[in-house]
C-alpha positions in Angstrom: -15.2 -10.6 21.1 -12.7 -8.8 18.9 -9.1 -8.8 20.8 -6.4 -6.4 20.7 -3.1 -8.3 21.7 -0.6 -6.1 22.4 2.8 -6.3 21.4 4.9 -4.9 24.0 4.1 -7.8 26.0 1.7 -10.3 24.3 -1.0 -9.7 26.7 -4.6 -9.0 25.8 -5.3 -4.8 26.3 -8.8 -4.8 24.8 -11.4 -6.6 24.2 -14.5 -5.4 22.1 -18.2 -7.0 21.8 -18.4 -8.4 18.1 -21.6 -6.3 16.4 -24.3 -8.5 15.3 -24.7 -9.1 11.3 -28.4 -7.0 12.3 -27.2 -4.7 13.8 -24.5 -3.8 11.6 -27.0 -3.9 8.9 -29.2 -1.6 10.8 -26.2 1.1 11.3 -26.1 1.3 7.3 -30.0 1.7 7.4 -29.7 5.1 9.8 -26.2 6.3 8.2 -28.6 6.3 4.8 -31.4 7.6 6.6 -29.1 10.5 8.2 -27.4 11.1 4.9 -30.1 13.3 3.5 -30.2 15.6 5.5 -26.7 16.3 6.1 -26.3 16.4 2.7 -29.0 19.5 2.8 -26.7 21.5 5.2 -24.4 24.0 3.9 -20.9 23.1 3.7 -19.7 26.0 6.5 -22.0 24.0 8.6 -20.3 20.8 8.3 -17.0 22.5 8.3 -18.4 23.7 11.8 -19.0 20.1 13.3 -16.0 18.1 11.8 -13.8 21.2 13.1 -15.4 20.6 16.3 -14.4 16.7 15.9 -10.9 17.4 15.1 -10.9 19.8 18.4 -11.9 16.9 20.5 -9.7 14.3 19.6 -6.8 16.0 20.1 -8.3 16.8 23.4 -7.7 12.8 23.9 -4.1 13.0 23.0 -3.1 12.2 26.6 -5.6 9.0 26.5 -4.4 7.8 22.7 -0.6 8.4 22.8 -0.3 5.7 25.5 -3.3 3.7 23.9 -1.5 3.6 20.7 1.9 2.0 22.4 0.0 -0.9 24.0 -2.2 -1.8 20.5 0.3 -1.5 18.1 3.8 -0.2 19.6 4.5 3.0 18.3 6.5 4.7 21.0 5.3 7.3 22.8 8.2 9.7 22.1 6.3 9.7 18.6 2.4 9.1 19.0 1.7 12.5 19.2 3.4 13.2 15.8 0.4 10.7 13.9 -2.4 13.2 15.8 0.3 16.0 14.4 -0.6 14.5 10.8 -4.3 14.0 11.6 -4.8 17.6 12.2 -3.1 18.8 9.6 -5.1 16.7 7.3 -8.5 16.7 8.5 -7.9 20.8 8.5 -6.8 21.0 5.5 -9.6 19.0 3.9 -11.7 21.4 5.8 -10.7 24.5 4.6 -10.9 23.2 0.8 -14.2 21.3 0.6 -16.4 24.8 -0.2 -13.9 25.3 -3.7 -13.4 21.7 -4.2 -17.3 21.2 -3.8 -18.3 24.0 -5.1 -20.4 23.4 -8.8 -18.7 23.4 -12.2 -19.9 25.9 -14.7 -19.4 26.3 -18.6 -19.3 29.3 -20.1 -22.5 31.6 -20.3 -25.2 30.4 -23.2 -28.1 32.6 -23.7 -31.6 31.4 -22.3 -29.8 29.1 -20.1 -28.1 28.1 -16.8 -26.1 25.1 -16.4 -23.9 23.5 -14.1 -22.5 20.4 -12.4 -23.0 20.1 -9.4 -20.8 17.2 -6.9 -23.6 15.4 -4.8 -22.5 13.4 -2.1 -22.4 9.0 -3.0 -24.3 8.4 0.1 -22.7 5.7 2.4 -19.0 5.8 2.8 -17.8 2.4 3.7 -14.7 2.9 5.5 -11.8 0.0 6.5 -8.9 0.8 8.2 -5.4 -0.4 9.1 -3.9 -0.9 12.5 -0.3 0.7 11.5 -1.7 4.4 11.0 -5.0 3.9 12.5 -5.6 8.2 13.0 -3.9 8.7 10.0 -5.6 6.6 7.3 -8.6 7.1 8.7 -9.1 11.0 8.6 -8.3 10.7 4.6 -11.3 9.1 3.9 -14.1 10.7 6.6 -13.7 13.8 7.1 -13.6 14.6 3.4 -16.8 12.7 3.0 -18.7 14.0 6.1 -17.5 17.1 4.5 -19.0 16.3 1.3 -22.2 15.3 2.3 -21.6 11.4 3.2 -22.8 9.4 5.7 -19.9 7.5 7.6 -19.3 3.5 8.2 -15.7 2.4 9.4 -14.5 -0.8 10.1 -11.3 -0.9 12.2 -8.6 -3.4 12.1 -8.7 -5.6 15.2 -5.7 -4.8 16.4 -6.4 -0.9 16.8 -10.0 -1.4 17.6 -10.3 0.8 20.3 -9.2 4.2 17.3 -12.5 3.4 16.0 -14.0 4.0 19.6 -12.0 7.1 19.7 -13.3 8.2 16.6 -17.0 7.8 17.5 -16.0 9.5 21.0 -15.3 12.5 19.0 -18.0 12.9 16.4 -20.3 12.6 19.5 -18.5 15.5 21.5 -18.9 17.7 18.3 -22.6 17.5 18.2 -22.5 15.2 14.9 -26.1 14.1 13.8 -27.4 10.9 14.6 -26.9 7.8 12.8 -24.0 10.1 10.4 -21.1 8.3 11.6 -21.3 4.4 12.8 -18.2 2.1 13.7 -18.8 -1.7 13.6 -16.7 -4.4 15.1 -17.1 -7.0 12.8 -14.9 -9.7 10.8 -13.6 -10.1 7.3 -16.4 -12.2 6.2 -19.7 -9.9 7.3 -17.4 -6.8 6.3 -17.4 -9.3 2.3 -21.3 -9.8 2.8 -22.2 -6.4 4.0 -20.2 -5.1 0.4 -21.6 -8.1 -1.6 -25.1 -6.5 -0.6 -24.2 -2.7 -1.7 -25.1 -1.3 1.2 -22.2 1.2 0.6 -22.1 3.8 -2.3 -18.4 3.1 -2.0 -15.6 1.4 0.3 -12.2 3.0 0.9 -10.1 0.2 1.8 -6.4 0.5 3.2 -4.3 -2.3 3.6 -2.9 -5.5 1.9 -3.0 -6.7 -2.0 -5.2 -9.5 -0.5 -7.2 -7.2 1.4 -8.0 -5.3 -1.6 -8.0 -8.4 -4.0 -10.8 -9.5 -1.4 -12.8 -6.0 -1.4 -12.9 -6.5 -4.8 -14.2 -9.9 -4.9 -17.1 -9.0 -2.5 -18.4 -5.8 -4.6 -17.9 -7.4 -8.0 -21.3 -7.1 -9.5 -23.1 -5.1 -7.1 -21.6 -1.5 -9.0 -20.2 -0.4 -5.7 -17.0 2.1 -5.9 -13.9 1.2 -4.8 -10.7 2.9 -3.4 -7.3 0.8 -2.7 -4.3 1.9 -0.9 -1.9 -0.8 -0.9 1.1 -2.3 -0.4 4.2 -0.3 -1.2 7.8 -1.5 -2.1 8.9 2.2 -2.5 12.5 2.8 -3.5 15.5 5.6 -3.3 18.0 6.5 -5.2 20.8 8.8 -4.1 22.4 10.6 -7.0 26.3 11.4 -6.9 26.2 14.6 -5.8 23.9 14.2 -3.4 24.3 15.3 1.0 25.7 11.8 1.9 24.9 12.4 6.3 21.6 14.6 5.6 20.4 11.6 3.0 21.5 8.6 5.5 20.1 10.1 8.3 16.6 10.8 6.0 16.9 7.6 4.7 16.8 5.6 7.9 13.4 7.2 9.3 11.9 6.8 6.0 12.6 3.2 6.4 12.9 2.2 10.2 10.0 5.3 11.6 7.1 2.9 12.9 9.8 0.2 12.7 9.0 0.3 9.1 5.7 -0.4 9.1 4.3 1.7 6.4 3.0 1.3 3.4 5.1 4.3 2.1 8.1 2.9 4.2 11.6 3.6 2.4 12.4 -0.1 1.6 14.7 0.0 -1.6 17.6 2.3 -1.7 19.8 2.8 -5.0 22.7 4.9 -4.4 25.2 5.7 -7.5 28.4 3.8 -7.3 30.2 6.7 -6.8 28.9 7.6 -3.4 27.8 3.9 -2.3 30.8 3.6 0.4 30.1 6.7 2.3 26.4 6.9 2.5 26.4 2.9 3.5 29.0 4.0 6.3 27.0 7.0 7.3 23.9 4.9 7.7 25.6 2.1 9.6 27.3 5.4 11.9 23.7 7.0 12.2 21.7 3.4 12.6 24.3 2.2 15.6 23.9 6.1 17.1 20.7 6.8 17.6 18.3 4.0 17.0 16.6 2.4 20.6 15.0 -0.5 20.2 12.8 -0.9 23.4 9.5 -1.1 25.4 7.6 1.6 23.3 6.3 3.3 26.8 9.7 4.6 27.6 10.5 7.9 26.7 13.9 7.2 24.8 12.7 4.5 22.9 12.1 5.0 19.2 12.3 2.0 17.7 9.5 -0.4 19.0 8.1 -3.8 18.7 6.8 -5.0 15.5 2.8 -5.5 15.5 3.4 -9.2 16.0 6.0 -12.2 16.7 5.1 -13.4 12.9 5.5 -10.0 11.1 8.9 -10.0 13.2 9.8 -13.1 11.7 8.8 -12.7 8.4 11.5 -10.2 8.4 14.1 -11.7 10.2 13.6 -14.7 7.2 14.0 -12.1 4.9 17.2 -11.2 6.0 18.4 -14.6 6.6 17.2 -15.6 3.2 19.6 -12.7 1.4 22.3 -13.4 3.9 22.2 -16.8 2.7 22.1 -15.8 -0.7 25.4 -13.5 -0.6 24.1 -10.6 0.8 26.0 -8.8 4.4 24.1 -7.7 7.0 25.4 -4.8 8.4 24.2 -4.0 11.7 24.6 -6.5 14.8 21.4 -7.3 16.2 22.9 -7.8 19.8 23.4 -3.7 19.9 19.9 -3.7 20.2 19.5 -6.0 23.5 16.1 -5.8 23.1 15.7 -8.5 19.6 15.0 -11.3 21.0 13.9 -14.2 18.6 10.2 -15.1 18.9 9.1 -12.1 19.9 8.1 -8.8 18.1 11.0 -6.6 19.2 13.5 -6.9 16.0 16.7 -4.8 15.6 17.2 -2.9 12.6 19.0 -4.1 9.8 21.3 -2.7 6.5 22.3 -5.0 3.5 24.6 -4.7 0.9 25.3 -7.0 -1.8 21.9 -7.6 -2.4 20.0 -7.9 -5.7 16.5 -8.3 -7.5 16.7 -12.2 -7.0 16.5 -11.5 -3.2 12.5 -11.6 -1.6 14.0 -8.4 0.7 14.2 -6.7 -2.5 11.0 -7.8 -4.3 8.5 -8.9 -1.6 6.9 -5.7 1.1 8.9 -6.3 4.5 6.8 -3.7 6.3 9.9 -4.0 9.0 13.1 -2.1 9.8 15.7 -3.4 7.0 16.9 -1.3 4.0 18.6 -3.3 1.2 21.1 -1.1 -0.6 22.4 -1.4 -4.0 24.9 0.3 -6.3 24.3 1.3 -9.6 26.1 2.6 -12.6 24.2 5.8 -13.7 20.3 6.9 -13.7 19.3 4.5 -16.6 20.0 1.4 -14.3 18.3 3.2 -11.2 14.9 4.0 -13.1 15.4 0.5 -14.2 15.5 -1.2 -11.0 13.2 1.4 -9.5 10.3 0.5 -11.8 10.9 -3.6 -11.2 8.2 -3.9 -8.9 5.1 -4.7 -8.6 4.5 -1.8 -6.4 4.4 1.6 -7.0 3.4 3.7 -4.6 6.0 6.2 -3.7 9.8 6.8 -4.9 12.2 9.1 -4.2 15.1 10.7 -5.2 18.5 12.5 -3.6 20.8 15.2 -5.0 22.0 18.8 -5.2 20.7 18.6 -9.2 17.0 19.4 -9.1 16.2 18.8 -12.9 18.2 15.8 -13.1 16.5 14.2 -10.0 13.0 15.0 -11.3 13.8 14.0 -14.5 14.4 10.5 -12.8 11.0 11.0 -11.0 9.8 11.6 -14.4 10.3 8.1 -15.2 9.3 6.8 -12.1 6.1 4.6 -11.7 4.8 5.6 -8.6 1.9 7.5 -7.4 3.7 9.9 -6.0 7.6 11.2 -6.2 10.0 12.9 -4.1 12.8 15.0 -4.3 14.9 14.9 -1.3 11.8 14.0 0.9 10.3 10.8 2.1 7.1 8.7 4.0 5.3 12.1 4.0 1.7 12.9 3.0 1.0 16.2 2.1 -2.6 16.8 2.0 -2.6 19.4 -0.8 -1.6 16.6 -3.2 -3.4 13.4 -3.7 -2.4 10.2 -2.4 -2.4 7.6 -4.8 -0.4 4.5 -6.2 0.1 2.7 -9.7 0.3 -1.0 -10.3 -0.3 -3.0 -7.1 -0.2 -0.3 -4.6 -4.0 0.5 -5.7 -6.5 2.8 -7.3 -8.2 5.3 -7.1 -6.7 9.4 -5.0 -7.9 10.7 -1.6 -6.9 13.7 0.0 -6.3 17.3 -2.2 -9.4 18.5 -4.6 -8.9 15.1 -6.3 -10.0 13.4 -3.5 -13.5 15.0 -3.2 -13.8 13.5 -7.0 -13.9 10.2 -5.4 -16.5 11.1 -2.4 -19.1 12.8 -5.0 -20.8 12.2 -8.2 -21.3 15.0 -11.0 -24.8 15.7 -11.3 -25.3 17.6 -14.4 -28.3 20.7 -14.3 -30.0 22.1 -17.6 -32.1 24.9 -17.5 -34.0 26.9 -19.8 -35.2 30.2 -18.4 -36.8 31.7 -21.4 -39.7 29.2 -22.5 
């Protein structure tokens, strides 16, 4: 059995029946067998079905708001906002695939027609995260079912019941079947099941390991691959930047989801001459209006971390660069709620801190913000691009050339200008160095769900 533990109280809120290694073996036999001929179907007709999918799971909102609470804590006040995001994805996607799909072709040549056409890969081998489990998802499925694909997703453990939701939906729409398949199965079938190729390609979300791991288990068997990683993303606030507007931005791009995100604010660079006021303003707005709390009360929005060890890893964090020089800013008994041991942790601000500190090097996927002062743009980019990560970054100002001329220099995959932890589904999703390879979403990301497939023909013979 596969066991969802919940975090608001450490009790056990679902548990699923593991699938057999045949059986899962068998769903990739009738995904492939199904494949065909949804791929024959014209794309209005698929737009037809996954439009009818999106329509019923946001019928379940009432069922997955509270659902999402118990498996992972998200607060209610705000699980309705990830279905928000879900639908404006999965639309948009929709309303694209017939131009982003539609074939390539070169200028007229006498006697001849050619094109490129973008068949569908076949099997889309999709495995999901717990910490955006609607959100994540819908990147990768509905633009393949949209592009002719066939459907396998593996769902993290801990949101296991998402993937239920998911096949819930895709049933109500009237999918073929055999087209979509969700297994509940463990790290070392989902290795074997790539090892074998019985994907065309996996689109993995989660850690460096994870993916390090996915890569391991395709090596040799020429199945594609798409990471999304870890992040470490950073900020930097320019001089002449909104000092309450950026705080205020700046603390729900790092504490939203109790900063688990893999585009969670976690580095912020503010120029030295308006350090002081934007670390008051975020201690003011942090002390104001953050609720740390049971995640099924309305005026909680702050909730538990996924799990007691996540919280800790955190809270050594913080320790660790508290005991290396760095002040903690926020007192943890505002927030009645942290409690030691347990996955409810307050948030937390540090000054004084510096690239020798883990906090500042290491993913905390939790609610801290180191903040750092810095001498001009030069030092920023510099500090900005000492990562391993790179999947977002953002900048903060009144001057729009000079703060995308920092973004310029930025290694990320994708740059901000006074905006943060936002996916906007008309740009592809990406990330550089450790934060993975490879786009989804936008007309980039039906490059990744197709293959070119090239047609020469000579009319006159």
């Amino acid at each position: 059995m596969i066991r969802s533990v919940s975090p608001i109280d450490g009790s056990v809120y679902a548990e699923v029946e593991n699938t057999s290694p045949e059986a899962a073996r068998t769903a990739f036999a009738a995904a492939r067998e199904a494949q065909a001929a949804w791929a024959a179907r014209s794309v209005a007709d698929r737009a037809a079905v996954c439009s009818a999918a999106v329509d019923a799971m946001l019928a379940l909102e009432p069922e997955i708001v509270p659902e999402l609470a118990w498996m992972m804590g998200r607060p209610v006040s705000q699980g309705a906002g990830e279905l928000r995001g879900f639908e404006e994805r999965a639309r948009y996607m929709i309303e694209i695939a017939e131009e982003a799909l539609a074939p390539v072709r070169p200028d007229p040549k006498e006697g001849f027609e050619r094109w490129i056409a973008r068949a569908p890969l076949g099997v889309i081998f999709v495995l999901a995260p717990w910490n955006f489990p609607y959100l994540t998802v819908v990147n990768s499925v509905i633009p393949a079912l949209m592009a002719g694909n066939a459907v396998v997703l593996k769902h993290a453990d801990q949101t296991v019941l998402a993937g239920n939701r998911f096949a819930q939906a895709f049933a109500a729409a009237g999918l073929p079947e055999g087209l979509f398949q969700h297994l509940v199965i463990d790290h070392d079938l989902t290795a074997a099941l790539i090892a074998e190729g019985l994907a065309d390609q996996v689109a993995f979300t989660g850690s460096v390991a994870g993916g390090q791991a996915v890569e391991r288990a395709a090596a040799g068997s020429f199945t594609g691959i798409g990471l999304e990683l870890g992040g470490k993303d950073a900020a930097y606030v320019l001089p002449d930047a909104d000092v309450e507007k950026t705080a205020d931005a700046l603390l729900d791009g790092g504490f939203f989801n109790a900063g688990q995100s893999c585009c969670a604010i976690e580095r912020v660079y503010v120029h030295r001459d308006v350090h002081d006021a934007l670390v008051e303003a975020m201690v003011a707005i942090a002390q104001r209006d953050y609720r740390l709390g049971n995640p099924l009360e309305a005026d909680t929005n702050l909730g538990p971390m996924v799990r007691a060890r996540a919280a800790g890893f955190v809270r050594g964090q913080i320790e660790g660069a508290v005991g290396q020089g760095a002040q903690a800013l926020l007192d943890p008994e505002q927030w009645a709620a942290d409690t030691p041991g347990t996955p409810y942790l307050a948030p937390q601000i540090l000054t004084g801190v510096d690239h020798s500190m883990d906090v500042m090097r290491s993913e905390s996927f939790g609610p801290v913000l180191g903040v750092m002062a810095v001498e001009d743009d030069a030092e920023a980019v510099s500090l900005m691009n000492d990562s391993p990560f790179g999947l977002t970054a953002s900048v903060w100002g009144r001057d729009i050339a000079r703060a995308t001329a920092v973004c310029d220099q930025a290694e990320a995959g994708t740059v901000f200008v006074n905006r943060c932890d936002y996916l906007d589904p008309a740009l592809a999703w990406t990330g550089v160095k450790q934060s993975g390879r490879g786009a989804t979403l936008s007309k980039i990301g039906y490059e990744t769900l197709t293959r070119p497939k090239s047609y020469h023909i000579r009319t006159v013979f």
